[in-house]
C-alpha positions in Angstrom: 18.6 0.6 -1.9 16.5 -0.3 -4.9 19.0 1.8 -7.2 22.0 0.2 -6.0 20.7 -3.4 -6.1 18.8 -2.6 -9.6 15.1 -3.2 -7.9 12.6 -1.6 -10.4 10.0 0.5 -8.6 7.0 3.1 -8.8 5.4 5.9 -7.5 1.8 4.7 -6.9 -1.5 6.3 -6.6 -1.4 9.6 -4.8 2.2 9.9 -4.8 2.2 9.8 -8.5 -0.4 12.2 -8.8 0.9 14.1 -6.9 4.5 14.4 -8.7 2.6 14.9 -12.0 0.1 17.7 -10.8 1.8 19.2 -7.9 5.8 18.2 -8.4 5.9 16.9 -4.8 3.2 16.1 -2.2 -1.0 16.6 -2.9 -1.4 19.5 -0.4 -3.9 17.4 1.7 -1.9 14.0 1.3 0.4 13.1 4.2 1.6 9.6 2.9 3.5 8.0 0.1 2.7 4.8 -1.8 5.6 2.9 -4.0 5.0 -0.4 -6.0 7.0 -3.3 -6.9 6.3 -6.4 -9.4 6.3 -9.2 -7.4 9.1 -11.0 -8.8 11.4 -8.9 -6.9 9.7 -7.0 -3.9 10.9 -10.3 -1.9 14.3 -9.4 -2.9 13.5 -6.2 -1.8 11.7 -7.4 1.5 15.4 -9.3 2.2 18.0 -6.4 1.1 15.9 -3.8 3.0 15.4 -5.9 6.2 19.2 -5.9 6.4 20.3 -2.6 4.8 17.7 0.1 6.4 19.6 2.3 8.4 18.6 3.5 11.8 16.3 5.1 12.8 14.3 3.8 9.8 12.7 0.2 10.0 11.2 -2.0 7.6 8.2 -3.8 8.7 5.4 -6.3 7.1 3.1 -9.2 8.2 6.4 -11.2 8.8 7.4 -8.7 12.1 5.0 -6.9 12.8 1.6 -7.0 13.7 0.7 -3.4 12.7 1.7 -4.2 8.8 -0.3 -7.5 9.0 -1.4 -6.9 5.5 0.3 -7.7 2.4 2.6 -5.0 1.9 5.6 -3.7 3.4 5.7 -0.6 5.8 9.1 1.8 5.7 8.8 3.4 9.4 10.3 5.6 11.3 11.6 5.2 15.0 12.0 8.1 15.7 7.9 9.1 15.5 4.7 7.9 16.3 1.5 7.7 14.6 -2.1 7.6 15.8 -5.1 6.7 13.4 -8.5 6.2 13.6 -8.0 3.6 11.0 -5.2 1.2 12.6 -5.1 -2.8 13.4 -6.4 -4.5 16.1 -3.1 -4.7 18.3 -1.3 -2.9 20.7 1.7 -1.9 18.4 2.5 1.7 17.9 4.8 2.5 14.5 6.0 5.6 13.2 5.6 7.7 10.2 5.9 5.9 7.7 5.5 5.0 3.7 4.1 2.1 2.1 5.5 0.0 -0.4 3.5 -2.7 -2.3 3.8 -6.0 -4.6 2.9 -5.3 -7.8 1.6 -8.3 -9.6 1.3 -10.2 -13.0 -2.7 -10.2 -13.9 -5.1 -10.5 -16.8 -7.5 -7.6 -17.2 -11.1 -9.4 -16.2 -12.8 -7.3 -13.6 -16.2 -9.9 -13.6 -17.4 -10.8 -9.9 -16.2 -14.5 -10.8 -13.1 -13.1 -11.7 -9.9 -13.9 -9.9 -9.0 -10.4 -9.4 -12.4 -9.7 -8.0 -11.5 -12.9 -5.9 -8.5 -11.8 -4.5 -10.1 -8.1 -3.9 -12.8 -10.0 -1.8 -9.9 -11.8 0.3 -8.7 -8.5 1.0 -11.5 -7.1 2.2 -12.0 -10.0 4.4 -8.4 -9.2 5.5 -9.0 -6.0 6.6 -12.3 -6.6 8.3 -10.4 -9.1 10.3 -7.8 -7.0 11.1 -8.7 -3.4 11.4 -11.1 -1.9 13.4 -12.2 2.0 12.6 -14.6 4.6 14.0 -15.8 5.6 11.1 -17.2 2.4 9.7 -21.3 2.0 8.9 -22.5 0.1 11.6 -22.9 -3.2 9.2 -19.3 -3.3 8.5 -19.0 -2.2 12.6 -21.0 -4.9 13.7 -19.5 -7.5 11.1 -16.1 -5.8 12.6 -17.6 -7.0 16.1 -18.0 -10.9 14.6 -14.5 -10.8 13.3 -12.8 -10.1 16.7 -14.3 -12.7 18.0 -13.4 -15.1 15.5 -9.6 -14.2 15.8 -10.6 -14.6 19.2 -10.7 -18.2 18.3 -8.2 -18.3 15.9 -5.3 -15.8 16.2 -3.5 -17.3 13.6 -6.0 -16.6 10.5 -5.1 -13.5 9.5 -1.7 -15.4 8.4 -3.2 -18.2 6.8 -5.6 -15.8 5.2 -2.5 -13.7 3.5 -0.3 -16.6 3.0 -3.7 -18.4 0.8 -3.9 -14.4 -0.9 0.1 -15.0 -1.8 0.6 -18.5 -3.0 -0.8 -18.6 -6.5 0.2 -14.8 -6.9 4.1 -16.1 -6.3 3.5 -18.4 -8.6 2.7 -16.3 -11.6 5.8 -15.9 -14.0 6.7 -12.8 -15.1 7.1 -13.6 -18.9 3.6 -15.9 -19.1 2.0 -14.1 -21.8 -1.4 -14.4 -20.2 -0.6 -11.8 -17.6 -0.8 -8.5 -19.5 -1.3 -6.1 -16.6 0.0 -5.3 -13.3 -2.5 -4.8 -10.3 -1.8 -3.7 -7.0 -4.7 -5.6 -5.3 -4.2 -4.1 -2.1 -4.0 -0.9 -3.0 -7.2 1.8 -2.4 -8.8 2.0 -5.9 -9.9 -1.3 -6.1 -9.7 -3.1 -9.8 -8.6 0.4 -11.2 -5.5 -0.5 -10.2 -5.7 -3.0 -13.0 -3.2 -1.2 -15.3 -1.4 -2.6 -18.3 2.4 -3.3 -18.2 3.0 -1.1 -21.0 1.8 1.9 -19.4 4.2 1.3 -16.2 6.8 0.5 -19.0 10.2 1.4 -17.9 10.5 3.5 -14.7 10.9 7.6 -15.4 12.1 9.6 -13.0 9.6 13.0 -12.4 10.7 15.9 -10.2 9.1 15.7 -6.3 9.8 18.4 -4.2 13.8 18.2 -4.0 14.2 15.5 -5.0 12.9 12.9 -7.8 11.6 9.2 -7.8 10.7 6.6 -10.4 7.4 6.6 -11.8 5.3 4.8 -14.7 6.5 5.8 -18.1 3.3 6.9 -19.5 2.0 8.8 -16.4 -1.3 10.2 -17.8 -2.2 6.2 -19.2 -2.0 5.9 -15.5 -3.6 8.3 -13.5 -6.6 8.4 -16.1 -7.1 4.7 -15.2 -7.2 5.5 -11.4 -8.4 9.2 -11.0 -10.1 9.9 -14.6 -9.6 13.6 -15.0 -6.8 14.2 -12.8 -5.8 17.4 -13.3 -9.2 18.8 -12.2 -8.8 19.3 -8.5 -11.4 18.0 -5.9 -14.0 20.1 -4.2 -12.9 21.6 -1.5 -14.5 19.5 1.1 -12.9 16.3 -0.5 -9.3 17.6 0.1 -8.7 16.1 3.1 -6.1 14.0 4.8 -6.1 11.0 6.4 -7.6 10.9 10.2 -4.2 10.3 12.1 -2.1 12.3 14.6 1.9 12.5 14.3 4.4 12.5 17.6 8.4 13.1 17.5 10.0 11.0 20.5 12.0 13.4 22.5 13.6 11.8 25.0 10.9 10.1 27.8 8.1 12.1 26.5 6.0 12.3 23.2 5.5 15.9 21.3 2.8 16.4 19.3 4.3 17.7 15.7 
């Protein structure tokens, strides 16, 4: 879809990594993270919304209260997914990718900064939103005080990510102030500061059989996120994300 309507987008993160260092998945990774800038993702959010063909489904805070964050979830129908980490609703999706805004930014990374600002709002956001087992007790306990705020107030988490978006949508792409691209909500916090001229024009790089679009200057990139990125993990670091995947088969469930 984003090829035949000319959407620029990226491989993000792990899935970029992973294309670079492995030519397909991270052995331990089980998801997929793409970007776009900002200034067409809604395009995207529209096209997709019509043009996603069964049994796929696109899904984000609009419809759906499982993708209540910012970004936009590609998903599945056919499967579900468990995880320890999910939001605080009764919602069951499928496997699924993740595809984010990518947005116009300067590079300060001070507390006062409003990158650090909007990285707080997020973490508010999810606090709200998502409950998890393997939380410290603080954030468990502050976890308990924000269910019963949205208790009070089911509507906040909306107003929260409409306040994150509005001055965000207002950014112009050619404003010569905004240098970078950050993907605020993504996991790496204000790493994901990156400038524009590393993502450049998307490159295509080999994964698995296939190929997707990536930043042009790959190693500017995963340097800024992962350092030395070639040098693989311990061994008791490579592992996947706590969640549990079912095909639908008919009336039942089956544990793939």
């Amino acid at each position: 879809m984003c090829s035949a309507h000319n959407i620029p987008y990226y491989m993000l993160g792990g899935t970029m990594l992973g294309a670079v260092r492995h030519k397909g998945f991270v052995p331990w990774d089980d998801d997929m993270d793409f970007g776009i800038p900002r200034e067409h993702y809604y395009r995207f959010l529209e096209i997709a919304g019509t043009e996603t063909p069964q049994p796929f489904r696109l899904l984000d805070y609009h419809n759906s209260q499982y993708a209540i964050l910012g970004f936009a979830k590609l998903t599945d129908t056919r499967t579900r997914v468990n995880e320890t980490f999910r939001p605080r609703c009764s919602e069951q999706i499928g496997v699924n990718i993740d595809v984010f805004p990518l947005d116009h930014a300067d590079g300060r990374k001070d507390f006062f900064s409003f990158n650090a600002h909007v990285r707080r709002l997020f973490k508010l956001q999810k606090l709200l939103c998502f409950e998890s087992k393997n939380r410290p007790l603080p954030k468990r306990l502050m976890g308990n005080l924000a269910r019963a705020w949205l208790a009070i107030d089911a509507n906040l988490p909306a107003r929260l990510q409409q306040t994150i978006e509005k001055p965000l949508k207002a950014r112009r792409a050619d404003d010569p102030r905004w240098t970078m691209f950050s993907n605020y909500l993504g996991g790496w916090g204000l790493k994901e500061l990156v400038p524009q001229s590393v993502f450049g024009h998307p490159t295509l790089y080999p994964f698995e059989d296939t190929a997707f679009y990536g930043p042009q200057q790959a190693d500017s990139y995963l340097r800024a996120l992962y350092g030395d990125y070639l040098q693989l993990p311990p061994t008791d670091k490579q592992t996947p994300h706590s969640l549990e995947a079912f095909l639908i088969h008919q009336e039942t469930e089956e544990k793939t």
